[in-house]
C-alpha positions, -999 to 999 in steps of 0.1 A, spaced: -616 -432 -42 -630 -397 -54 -602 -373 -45 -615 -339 -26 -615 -309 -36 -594 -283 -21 -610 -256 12 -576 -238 7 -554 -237 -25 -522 -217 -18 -502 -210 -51 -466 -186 -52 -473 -171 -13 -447 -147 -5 -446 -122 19 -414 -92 19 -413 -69 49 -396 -38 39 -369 -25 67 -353 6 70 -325 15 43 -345 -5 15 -336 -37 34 -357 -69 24 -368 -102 49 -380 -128 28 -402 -142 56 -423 -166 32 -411 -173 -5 -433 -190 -29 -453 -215 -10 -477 -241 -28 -495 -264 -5 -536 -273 -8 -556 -280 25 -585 -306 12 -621 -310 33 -619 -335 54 -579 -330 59 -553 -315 84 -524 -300 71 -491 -299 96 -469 -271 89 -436 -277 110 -403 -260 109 -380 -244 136 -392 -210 152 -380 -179 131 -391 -199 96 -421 -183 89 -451 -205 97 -465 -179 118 -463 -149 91 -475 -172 67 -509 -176 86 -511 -141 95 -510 -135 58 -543 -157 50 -559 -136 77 -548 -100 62 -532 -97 101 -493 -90 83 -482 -50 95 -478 -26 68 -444 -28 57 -453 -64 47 -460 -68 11 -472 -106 -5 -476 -118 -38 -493 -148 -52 -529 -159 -42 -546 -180 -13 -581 -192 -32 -610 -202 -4 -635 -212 -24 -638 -183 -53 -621 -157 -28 -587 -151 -30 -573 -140 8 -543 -121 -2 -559 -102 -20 -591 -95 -1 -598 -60 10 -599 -54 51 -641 -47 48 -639 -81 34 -622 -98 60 -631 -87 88 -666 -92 78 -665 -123 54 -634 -142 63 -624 -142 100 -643 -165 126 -665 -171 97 -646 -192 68 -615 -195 86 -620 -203 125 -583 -190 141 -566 -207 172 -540 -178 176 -503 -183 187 -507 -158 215 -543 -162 228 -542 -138 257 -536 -112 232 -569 -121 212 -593 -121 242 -610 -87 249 -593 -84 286 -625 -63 301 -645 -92 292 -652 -123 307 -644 -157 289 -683 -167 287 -690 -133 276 -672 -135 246 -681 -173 241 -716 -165 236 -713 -134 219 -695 -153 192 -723 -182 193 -752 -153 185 -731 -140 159 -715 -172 140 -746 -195 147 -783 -201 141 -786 -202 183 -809 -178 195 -825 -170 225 -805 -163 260 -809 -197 272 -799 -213 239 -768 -191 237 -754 -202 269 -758 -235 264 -738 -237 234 -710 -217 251 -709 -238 279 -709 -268 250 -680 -251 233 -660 -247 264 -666 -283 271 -651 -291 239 -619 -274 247 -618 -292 280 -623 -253 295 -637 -260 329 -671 -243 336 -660 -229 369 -638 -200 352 -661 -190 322 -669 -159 344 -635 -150 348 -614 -126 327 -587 -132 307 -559 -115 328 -577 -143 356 -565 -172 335 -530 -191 331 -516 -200 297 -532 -229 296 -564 -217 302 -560 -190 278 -556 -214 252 -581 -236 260 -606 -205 258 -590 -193 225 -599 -229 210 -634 -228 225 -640 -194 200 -625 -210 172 -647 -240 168 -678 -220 172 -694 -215 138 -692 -235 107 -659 -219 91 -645 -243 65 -609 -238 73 -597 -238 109 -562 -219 112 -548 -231 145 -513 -215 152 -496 -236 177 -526 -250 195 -513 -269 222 -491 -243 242 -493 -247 275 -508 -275 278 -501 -311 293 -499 -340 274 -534 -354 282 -551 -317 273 -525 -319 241 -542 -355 229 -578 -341 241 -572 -307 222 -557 -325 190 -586 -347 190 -614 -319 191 -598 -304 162 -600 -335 140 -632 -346 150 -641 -308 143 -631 -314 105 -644 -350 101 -678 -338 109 -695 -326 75 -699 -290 74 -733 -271 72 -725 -250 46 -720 -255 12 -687 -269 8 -698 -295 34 -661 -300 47 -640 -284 67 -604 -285 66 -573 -276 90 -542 -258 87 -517 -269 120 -488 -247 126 -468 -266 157 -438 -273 173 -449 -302 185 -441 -332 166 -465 -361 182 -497 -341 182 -491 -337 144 -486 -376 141 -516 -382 157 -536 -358 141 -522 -348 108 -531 -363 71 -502 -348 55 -466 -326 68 -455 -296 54 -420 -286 67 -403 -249 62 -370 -240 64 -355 -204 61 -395 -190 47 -394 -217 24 -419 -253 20 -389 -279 12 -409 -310 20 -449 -324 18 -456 -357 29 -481 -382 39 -478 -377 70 -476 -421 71 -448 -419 54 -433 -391 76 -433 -406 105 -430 -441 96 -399 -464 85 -383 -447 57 -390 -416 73 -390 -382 52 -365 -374 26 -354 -340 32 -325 -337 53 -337 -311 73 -368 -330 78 -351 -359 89 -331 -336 117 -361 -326 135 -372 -360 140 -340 -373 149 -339 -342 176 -371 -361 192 -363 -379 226 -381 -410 217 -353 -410 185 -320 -402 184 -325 -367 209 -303 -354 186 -301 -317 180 -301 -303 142 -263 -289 143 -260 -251 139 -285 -220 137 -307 -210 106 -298 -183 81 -310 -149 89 -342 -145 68 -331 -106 54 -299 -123 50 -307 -158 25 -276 -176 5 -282 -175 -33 -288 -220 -32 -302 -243 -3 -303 -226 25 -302 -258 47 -269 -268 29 -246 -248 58 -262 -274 87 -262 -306 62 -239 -335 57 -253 -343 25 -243 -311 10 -219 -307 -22 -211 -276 -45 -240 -286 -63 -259 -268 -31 -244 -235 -42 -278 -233 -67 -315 -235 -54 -327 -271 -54 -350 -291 -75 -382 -301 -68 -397 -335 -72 -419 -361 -58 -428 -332 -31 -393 -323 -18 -372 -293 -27 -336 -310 -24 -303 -317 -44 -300 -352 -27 -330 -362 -11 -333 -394 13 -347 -425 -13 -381 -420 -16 -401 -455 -1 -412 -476 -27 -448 -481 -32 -477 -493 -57 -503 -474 -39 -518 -446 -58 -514 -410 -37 -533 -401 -10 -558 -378 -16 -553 -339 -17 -516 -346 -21 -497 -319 -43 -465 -323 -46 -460 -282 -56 -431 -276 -31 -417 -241 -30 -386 -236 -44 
């Protein structure tokens, strides 16, 4: 099987804010992860790890005492390194389509819900004409299960739900070959949770209109059974680093993942053990010098005092067995873990 080429190859992402008194929080620290067409990407990890910050650093959205090295390559455009002229006119809502964490906070509050819906079909599509225009709004609402009866209403009108809902209406507008959705499902049910997971992968299995014809997704969640069902591959952070990518087959399956941590947060899942992950993460302005995971793991030994390996896609001094296998990768795997 041809392998596929990546929509987003991330190589050495950090991001540094810089705090009063020449303080440093190393919110991200040298992620590597690719995002293939045709492929969701589930980045998981406890709240505080810096998922979140990561995506806001693709998007040029990180506040000004944030500094990031390494590069972010979409097609032959490096994000981190894009200029603000360049992003706001290039990149967002029209190569990366962005389901935010806090939608309420995106939508233009004096503004009504189909307002903005079919502003951003005129400017993101080939739609024209007023009738045309509010078709496709009402056909993008529809596709995040946003009921037609409160497109005229405002945002401050709508409950969290409902906000989110309109959020991923505006993101799957357009033909943007990376969609960056940043904890889609808050707020919502479990049957809008399985409807909203399922737009978003028929959203990438469909082949693009541009030129990379294929679209990818980037998943940032909390929630563990929407990225079964919709994710090709899991990326876990810990502490601002990526210590684990897996098929996400493999994850979830028998032998489970290898990292420890990994293997915590689906043993914390009700249908599993319900088993909390004991203890709090580090402080992220305040990392130890080796694993950071190593003060929460049974597994740990002096040898944790030093930063861990990587191999076979985990960052770990003494990983869970990987399964054994004769099947050749899946495709768009990397196994560049951060580290």
């Amino acid at each position: 099987m041809t392998e596929r080429s990546p929509v987003l190859s991330v190589r050495g992402l950090s991001v540094r804010f810089l705090m009063p008194g020449g303080r440093r929080v190393a919110a991200v620290t040298n992620a590597h992860f690719d995002v293939a067409a045709g492929e969701c990407l589930a980045l998981i990890g406890e709240s505080g790890c810096g998922k979140s910050v990561l995506a806001s650093a693709l998007l040029g959205l990180l506040p000004g005492n944030a500094q990031t090295a390494g590069e972010a390559m979409l097609g032959g455009l490096d994000l981190l390194s894009a200029d603000e002229r360049t992003l706001a006119r290039t990149v967002r809502g029209r190569l990366v389509g962005l389901i935010p964490q806090s939608p309420a906070a995106h939508l233009t509050p004096v503004r009504t819900v189909r307002s903005q819906v079919e502003e951003t079909v005129a400017a993101l599509t080939g739609v024209r004409g007023r009738a045309g225009v509010r078709s496709a709004a009402r056909a993008a609402a529809e596709r995040a299960a946003f009921p037609p009866g409160h497109l005229d209403r405002h945002p401050h009108e709508l409950s969290g739900g409902l906000a989110q809902r309109a959020a991923t209406a505006l993101a799957l507008v357009g033909d943007a070959p990376l969609l960056l959705a940043d904890e889609p499902t808050t707020g919502l049910d479990r049957d809008l949770v399985d409807h909203t997971v399922d737009e978003l992968r028929r959203h990438i299995d469909q082949p693009g209109e541009s030129a990379t014809a294929g679209r990818g997704l980037l998943m940032i969640t909390h929630d563990l059974a929407a990225a079964e069902r919709v994710a090709d591959r899991i990326a876990v952070m810990y502490a601002g680093r990526i210590v684990e990518l897996a098929d996400a087959e493999v994850f979830f399956g028998s032998r489970g993942p290898r990292h420890p941590y990994s293997r915590g947060l689906l043993q914390a899942l009700p249908d599993r053990a319900f088993t909390p992950v004991p203890g709090l993460p580090p402080e992220l302005g305040d990392l130890p010098d080796g694993c950071a995971f190593a003060a929460r793991c049974g597994r740990a030994d002096d040898a944790c005092a030093a930063l861990p390996p990587t191999a076979g896609g985990v960052a770990c001094h003494h990983p869970h067995p990987a399964p054994v296998t004769s099947e050749e990768p899946s495709r768009g795997v990397s196994e560049d873990v951060g580290a």
